[in-house]
N, C-alpha and C positions, 0 to 999 in steps of 0.2 A: 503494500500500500503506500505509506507513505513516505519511504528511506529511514523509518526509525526503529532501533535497537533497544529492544528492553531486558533486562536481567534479573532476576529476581530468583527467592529462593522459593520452595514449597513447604510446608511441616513434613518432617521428617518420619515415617512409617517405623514401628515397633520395628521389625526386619532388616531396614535400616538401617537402623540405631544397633542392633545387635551384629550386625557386618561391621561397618565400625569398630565397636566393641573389639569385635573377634580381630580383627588387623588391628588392632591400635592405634587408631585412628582420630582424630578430633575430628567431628563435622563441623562443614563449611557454616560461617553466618551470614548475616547480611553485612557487616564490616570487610570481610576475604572478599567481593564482590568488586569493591573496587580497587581494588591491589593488581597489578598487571599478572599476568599469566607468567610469562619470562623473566 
């Protein structure tokens, strides 16, 4: 539509959250969003 980019996160599913967990992982917030990729 219109050339614009949105980012945003969703709540995070129990399953999720326990991937996470299991890798030792922090999940992303809405702060990490605007942090560059590279």
């Amino acid at each position: 539509g219109d050339g614009k980019t949105l980012a945003g996160l969703t709540e995070i599913t129990p399953a999720q959250k326990s991937l996470f967990t299991a890798l030792d992982l922090t999940p992303p917030t809405p702060s990490d969003l605007a942090k560059p990729v590279l």
